[in-house]
DOLO-309884 format. One record per residue (C-alpha): residue in three letters; residue number from 1; x, y, z. Coordinates in pm, 1 decimal. Example, Ala and Ser with C-alpha at 12.3 -4.5 7.8 and 13.67 -1.06 7.14 Angstrom:
  res    n        c1        c2        c3
  ALA    1    1230.0    -450.0     780.0
  SER    2    1367.0    -106.0     714.0
This chain:
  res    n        c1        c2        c3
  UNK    1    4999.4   -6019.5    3193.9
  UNK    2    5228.1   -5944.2    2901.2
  UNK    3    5190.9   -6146.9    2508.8
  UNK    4    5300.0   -6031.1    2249.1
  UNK    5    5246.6   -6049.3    1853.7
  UNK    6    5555.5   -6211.9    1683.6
  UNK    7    5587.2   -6046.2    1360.8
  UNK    8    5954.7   -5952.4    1281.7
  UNK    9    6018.1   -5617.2    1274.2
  UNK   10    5637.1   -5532.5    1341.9
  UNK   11    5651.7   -5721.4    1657.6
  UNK   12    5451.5   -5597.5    1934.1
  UNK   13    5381.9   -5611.4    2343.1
  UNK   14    4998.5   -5663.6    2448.3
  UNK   15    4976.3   -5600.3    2839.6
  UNK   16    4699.6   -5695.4    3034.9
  UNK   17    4652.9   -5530.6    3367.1
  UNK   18    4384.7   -5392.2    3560.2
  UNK   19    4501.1   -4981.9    3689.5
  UNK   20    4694.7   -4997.7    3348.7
  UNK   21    4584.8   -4624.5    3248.8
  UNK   22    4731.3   -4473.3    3541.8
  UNK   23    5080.7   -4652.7    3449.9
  UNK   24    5055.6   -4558.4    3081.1
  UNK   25    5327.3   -4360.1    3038.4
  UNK   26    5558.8   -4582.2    3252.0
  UNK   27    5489.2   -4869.7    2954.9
  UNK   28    5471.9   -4623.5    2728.0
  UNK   29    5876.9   -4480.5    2782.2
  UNK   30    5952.0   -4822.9    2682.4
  UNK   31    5910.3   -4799.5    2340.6
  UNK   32    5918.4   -4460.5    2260.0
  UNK   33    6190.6   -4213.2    2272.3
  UNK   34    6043.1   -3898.0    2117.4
  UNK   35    5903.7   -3587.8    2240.6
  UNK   36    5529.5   -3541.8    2097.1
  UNK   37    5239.8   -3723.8    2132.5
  UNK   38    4891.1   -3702.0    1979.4
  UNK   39    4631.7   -3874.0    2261.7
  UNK   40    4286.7   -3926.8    2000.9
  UNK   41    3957.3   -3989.2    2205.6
  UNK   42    3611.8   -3898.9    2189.9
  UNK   43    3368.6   -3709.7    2356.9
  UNK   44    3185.0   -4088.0    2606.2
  UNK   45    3567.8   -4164.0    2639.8
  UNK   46    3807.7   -3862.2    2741.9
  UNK   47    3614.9   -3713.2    3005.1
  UNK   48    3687.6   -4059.1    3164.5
  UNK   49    3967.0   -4151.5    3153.5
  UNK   50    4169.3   -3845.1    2931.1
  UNK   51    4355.6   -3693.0    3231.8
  UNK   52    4480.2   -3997.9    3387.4
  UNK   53    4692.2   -4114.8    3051.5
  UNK   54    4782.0   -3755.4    2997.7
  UNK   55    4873.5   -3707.0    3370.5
  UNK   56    5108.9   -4039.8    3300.8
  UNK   57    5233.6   -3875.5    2974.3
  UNK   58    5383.8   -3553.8    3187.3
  UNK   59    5732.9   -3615.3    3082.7
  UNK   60    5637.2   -3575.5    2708.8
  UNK   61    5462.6   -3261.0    2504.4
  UNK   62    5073.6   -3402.3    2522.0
  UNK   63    4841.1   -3314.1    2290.6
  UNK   64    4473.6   -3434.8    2286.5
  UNK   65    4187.9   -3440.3    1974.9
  UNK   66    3826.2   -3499.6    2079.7
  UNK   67    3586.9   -3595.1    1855.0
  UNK   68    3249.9   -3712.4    1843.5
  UNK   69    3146.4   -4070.5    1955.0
  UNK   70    2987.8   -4318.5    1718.7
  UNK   71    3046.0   -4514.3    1381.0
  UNK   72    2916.5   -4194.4    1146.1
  UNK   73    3269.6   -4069.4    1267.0
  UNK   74    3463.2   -4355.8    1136.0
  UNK   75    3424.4   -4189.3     769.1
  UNK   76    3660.0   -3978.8     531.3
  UNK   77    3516.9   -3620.3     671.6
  UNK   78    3720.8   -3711.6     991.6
  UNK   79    4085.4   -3722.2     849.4
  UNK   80    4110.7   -3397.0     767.5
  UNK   81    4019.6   -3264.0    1127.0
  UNK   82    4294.2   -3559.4    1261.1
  UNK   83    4567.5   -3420.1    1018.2
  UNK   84    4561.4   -3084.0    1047.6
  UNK   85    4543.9   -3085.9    1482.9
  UNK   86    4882.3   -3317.2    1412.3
  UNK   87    5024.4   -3050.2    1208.2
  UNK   88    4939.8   -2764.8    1443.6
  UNK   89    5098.8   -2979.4    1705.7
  UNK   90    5413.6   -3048.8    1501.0
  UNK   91    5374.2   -3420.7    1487.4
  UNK   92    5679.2   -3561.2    1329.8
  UNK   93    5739.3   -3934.1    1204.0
  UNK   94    5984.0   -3970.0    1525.2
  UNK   95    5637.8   -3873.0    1749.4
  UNK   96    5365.1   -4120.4    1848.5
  UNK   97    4968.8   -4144.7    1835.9
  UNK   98    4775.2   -4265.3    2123.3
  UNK   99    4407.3   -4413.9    2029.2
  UNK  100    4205.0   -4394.6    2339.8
  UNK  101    3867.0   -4550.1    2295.1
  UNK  102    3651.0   -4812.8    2154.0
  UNK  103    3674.5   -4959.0    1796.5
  UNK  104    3590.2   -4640.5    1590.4
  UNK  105    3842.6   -4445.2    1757.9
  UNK  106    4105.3   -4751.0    1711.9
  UNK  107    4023.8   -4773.4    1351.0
  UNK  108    4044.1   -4441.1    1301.9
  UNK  109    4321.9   -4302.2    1466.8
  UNK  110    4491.7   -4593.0    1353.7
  UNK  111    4422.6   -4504.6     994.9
  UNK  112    4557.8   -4147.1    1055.9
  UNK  113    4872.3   -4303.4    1150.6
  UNK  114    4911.6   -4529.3     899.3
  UNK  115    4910.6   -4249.2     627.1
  UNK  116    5020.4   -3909.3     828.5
  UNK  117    5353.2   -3867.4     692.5
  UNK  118    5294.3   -4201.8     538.2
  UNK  119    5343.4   -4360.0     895.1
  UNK  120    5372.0   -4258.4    1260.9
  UNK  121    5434.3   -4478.5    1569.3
  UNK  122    5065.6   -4547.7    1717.8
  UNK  123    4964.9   -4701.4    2040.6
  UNK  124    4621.9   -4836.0    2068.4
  UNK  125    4445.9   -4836.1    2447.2
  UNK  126    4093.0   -4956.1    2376.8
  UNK  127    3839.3   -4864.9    2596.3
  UNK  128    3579.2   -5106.7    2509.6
  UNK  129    3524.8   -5510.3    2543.3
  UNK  130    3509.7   -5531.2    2168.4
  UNK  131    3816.7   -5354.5    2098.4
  UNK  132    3975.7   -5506.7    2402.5
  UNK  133    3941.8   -5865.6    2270.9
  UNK  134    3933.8   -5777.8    1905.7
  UNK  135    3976.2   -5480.7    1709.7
  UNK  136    4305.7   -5305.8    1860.7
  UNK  137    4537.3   -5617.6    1797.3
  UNK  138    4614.7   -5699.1    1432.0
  UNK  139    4675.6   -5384.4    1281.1
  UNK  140    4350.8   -5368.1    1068.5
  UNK  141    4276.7   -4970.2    1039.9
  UNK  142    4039.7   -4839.1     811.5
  UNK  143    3758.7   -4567.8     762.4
  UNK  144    3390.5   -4652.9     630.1
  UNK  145    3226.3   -4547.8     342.4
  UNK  146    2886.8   -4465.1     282.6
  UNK  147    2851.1   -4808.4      28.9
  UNK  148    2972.1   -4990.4     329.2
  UNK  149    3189.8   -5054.1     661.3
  UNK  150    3582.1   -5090.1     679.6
  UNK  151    3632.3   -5034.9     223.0
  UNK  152    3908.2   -4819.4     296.6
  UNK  153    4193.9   -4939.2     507.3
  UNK  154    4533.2   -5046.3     585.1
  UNK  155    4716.9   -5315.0     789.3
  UNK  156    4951.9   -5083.3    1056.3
  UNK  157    5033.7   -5268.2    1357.2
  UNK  158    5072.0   -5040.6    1693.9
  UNK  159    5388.2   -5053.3    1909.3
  UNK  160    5177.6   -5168.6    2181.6
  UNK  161    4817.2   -5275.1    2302.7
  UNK  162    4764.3   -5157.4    2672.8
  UNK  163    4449.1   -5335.6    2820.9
  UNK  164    4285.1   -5243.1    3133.3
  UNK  165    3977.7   -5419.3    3239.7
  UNK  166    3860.6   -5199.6    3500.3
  UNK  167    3795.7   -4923.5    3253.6
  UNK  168    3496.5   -5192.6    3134.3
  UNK  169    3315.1   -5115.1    3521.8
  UNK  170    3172.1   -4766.7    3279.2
  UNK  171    3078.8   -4926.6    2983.9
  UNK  172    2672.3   -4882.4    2943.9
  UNK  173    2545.1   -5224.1    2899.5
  UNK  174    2482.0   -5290.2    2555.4
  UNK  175    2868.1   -5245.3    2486.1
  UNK  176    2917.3   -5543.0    2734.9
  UNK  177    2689.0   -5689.4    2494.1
  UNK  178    2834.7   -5522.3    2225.6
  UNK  179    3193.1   -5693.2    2255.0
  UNK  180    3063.3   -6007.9    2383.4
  UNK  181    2911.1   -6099.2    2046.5
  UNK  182    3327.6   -6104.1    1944.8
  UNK  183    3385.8   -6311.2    2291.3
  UNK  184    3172.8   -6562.9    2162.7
  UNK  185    3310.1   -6555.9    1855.0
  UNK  186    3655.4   -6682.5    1988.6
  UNK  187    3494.9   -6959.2    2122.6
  UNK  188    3280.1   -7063.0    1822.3
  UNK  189    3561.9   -7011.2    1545.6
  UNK  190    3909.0   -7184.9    1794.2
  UNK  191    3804.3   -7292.0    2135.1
  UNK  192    3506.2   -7522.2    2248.8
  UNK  193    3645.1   -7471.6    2576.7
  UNK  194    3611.8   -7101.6    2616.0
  UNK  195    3280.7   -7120.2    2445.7
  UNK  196    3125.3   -7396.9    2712.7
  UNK  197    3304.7   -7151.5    2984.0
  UNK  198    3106.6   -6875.1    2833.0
  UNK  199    2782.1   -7117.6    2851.1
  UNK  200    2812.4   -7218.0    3216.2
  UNK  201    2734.0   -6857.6    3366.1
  UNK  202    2392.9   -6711.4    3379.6
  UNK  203    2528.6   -6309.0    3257.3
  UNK  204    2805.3   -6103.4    3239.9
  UNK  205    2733.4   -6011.9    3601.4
  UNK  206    2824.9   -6379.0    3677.2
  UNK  207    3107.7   -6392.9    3434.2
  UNK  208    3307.9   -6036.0    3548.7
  UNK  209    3533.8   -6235.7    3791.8
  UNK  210    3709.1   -6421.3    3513.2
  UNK  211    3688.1   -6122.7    3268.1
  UNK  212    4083.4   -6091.9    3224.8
  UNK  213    4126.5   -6444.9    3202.4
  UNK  214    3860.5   -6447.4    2917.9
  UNK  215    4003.1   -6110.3    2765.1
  UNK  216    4349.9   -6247.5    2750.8
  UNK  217    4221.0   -6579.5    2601.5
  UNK  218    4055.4   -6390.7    2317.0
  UNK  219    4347.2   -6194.0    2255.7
  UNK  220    4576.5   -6506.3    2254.9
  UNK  221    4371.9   -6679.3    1965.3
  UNK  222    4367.5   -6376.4    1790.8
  UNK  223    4763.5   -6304.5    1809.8
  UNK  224    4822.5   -6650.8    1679.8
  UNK  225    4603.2   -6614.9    1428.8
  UNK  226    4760.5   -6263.3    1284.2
  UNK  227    5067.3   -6441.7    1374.8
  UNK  228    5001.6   -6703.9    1094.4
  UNK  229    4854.2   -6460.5     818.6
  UNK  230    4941.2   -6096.7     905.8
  UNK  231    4770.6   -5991.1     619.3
  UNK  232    4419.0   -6146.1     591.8
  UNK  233    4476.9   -6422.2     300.4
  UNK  234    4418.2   -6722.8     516.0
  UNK  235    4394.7   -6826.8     848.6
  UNK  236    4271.6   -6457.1     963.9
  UNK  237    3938.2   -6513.6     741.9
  UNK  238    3817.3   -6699.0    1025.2
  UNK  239    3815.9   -6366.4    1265.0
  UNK  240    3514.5   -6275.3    1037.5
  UNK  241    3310.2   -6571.4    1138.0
  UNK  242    2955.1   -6374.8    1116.2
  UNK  243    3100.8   -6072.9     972.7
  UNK  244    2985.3   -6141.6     623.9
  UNK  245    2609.3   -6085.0     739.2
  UNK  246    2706.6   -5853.4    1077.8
  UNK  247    2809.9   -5599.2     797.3
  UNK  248    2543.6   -5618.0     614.1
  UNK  249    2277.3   -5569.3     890.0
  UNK  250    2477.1   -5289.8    1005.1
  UNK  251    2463.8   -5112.2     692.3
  UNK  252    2107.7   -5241.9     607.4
  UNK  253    1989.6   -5045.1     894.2
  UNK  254    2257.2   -4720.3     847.0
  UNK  255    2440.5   -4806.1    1151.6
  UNK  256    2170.4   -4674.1    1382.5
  UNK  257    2010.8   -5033.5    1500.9
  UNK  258    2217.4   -5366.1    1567.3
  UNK  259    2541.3   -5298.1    1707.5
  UNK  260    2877.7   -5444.3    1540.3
  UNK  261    2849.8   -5704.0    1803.5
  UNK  262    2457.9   -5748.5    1837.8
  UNK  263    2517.3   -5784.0    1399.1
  UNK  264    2787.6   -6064.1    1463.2
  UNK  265    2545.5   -6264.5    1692.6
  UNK  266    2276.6   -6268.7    1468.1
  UNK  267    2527.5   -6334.0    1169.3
  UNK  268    2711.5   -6618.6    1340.2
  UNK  269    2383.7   -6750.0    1428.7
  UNK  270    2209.6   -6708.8    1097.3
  UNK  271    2507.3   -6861.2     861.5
  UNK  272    2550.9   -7176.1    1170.7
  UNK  273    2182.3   -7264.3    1040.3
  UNK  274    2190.7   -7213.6     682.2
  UNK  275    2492.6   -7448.3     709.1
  UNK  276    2310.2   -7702.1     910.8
  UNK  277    2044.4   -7751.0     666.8
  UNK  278    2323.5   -7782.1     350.7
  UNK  279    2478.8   -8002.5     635.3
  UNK  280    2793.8   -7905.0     593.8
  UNK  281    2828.5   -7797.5    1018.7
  UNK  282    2742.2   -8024.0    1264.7
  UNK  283    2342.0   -8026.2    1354.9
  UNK  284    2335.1   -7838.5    1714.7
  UNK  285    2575.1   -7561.7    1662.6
  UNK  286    2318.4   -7317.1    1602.6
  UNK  287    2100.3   -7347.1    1882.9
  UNK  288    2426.3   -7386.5    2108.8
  UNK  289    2491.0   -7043.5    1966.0
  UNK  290    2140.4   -6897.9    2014.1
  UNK  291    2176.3   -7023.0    2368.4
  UNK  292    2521.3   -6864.4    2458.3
  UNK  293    2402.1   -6532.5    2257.5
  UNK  294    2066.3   -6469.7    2541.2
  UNK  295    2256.4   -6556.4    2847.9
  UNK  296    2458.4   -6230.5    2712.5
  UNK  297    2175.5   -6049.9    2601.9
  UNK  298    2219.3   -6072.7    2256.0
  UNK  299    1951.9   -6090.7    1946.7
  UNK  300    1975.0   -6387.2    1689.8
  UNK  301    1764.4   -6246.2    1424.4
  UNK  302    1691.4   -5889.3    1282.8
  UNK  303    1420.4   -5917.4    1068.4
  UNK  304    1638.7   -5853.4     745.0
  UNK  305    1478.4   -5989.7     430.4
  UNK  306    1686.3   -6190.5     263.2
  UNK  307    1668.5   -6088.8     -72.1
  UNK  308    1849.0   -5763.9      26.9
  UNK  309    2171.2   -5976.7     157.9
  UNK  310    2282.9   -6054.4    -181.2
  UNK  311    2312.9   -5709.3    -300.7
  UNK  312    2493.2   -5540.9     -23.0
  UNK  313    2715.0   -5844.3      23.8
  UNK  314    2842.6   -5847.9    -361.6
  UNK  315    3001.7   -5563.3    -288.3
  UNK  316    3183.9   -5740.5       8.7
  UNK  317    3567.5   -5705.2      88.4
  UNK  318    3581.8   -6070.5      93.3
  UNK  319    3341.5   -6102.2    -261.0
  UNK  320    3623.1   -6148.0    -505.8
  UNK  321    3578.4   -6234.7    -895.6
  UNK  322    3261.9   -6344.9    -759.7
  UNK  323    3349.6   -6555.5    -563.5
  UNK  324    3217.9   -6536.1    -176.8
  UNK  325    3498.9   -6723.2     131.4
  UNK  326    3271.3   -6712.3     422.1
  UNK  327    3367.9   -6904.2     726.4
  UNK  328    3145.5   -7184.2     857.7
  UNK  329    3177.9   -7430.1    1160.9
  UNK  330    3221.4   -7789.3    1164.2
  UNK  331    3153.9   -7751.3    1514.6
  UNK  332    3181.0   -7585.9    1788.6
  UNK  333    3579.0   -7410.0    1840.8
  UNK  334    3666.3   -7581.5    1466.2
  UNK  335    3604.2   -7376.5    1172.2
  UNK  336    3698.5   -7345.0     825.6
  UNK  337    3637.8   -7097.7     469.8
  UNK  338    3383.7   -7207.8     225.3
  UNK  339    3433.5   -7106.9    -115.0
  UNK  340    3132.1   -7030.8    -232.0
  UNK  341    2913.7   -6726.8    -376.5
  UNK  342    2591.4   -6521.8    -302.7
  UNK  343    2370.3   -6803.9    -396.6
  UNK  344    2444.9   -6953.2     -86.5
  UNK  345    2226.5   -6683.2      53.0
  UNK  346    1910.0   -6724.4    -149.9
  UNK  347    1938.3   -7070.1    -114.9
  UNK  348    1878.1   -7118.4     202.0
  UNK  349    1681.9   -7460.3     224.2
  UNK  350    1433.3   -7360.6     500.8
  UNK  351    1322.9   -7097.5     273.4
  UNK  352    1345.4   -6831.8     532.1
  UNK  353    1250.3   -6482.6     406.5
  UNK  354    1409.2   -6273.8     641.5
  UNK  355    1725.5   -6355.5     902.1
């Protein structure tokens, strides 16, 4: 299955096909005529599935960084390590970057290209649900910093998105859970269909036969959505449905309990109730949430107190002049941004003390 992400010049194929990593250089000839290229993984991911995309890269001069898996390497202390294998390789700005791996290693990589030579071709081939139906279309790249997740960034679209759903058949569960929490998401934020869908199976178990299907509906909604606001000042606020909590938890606990996923669950849960009982969502949404987030295994609550939300999220991307957007639901697969600011945190009418 082929879409792709009509931006002008920055337009870009997303391919969808299950044995896709063995073809990878076949798609890959396509759109790039050069002679280098930089394949970025880490240590879970390479050992999987590194020599069949280099095997499919054997007409080009492959080169391959392996780093260490998890979000700690998502920070600043990583660039330097990325730049200088690029130089020792020769990378030039008619060369190309391959990020192989889950949503750190998208980011990252991603960021590297963005600024190596102040831009080099970059092809993202995510090897996780999340980054599958989220993170490696749209062009958001960024590193972490220790006040929070995602401060320093850019928007650098890739060339191409290759997607292949079998690589998912390794994942260790709680990264099924893990990028479901952003499946759900799609449903909750544009489609009450896909989020019923999602509802009438018992686990992902009972869901894996329609896993493309569901994949390529996620990463429909979010190419029209990037489509309409390429660069986050409108339409795209509603990809962070959760987020504005999901960060905070993350960073709360120092990265090391909820996943980004698990964090949007209980986010999108948490904010669907404070709304109800300002009634400005629908009553029901929450508990349709809380519902679809245990057939997948995911939490709802954290045990954050609340008082400690308004601090970390002042200092929120999306906390400007004071002022908070955070996207709510009028119901299920129809959302919208609320102006609004921290207040609406403490002010939670239920008066609970943690989330």
């Amino acid at each position: 299955m082929k879409l792709t992400v009509s931006l002008k010049e920055n337009s870009y194929p997303i391919f969808i096909e299950k044995g896709i990593l063995s073809k990878a250089g076949d798609f890959i000839s396509g759109i790039f005529k050069g002679q280098r290229i930089m394949v970025i993984s880490d240590d879970n991911v390479f050992p999987l599935f590194g020599k069949r995309v280099m095997d499919s890269l054997s007409k080009y001069e492959c080169h391959s960084l392996v780093l260490p898996h998890g979000e700690p390497t998502k920070s600043f202390q990583s660039l330097p390590v990325i730049y200088q294998a690029l130089l020792e390789a020769r990378l030039t700005r008619s060369d190309l970057i391959i990020a192989l791996g889950g949503g750190v290693i998208g980011d990252l990589a991603g960021f590297a290209a963005s600024s190596y030579l102040r831009g080099i071709r970059l092809v993202q081939i995510p090897t996780s649900l999340l980054a599958q139906v989220d993170s490696s279309v749209g062009g958001k790249v960024a590193v972490d910093l220790p006040q929070g997740k995602n401060l320093v960034g850019a928007f650098f679209q890739p060339k191409m998105v290759l997607i292949d759903p079998e690589v998912l058949d390794t994942l260790p569960e709680r990264f099924i859970k893990d990028g479901m929490g952003e499946v759900i998401k799609y449903g909750c934020i544009k489609d009450a269909s896909l989020f019923r869908k999602l509802c009438s199976h018992t686990s992902f178990e009972d869901l894996k036969p329609e896993l493309s299907d569901i994949i390529a509906r996620c990463v429909d909604i979010k190419r029209i959505v990037v489509e309409a606001d390429q660069f986050d000042t409108g339409e795209r606020m509603l990809l962070n449905f959760g987020h504005t909590l999901a960060h905070t938890i993350e960073q709360y606990y120092n990265y090391e309990r909820e996943s980004h996923g698990e964090a949007v669950g209980i986010g999108m849960y948490q904010i669907t109730k404070m709304a109800e009982e300002k009634g400005i969502t629908a009553p029901g949404c929450s508990e349709k949430i809380r519902k679809a987030l245990e057939i997948y295994g995911l939490p709802s609550s954290c045990g954050l107190p609340v008082d400690e939300l308004t601090d970390a999220i002042a200092l929120d991307k999306k906390n400007l002049n004071g002022h908070l957007n955070i996207v709510l639901l009028r119901q299920i697969g129809d959302s919208y941004v609320y102006p609004t600011d921290v207040s609406f945190f403490s002010e939670s009418d239920g008066g609970a003390e943690t989330i």
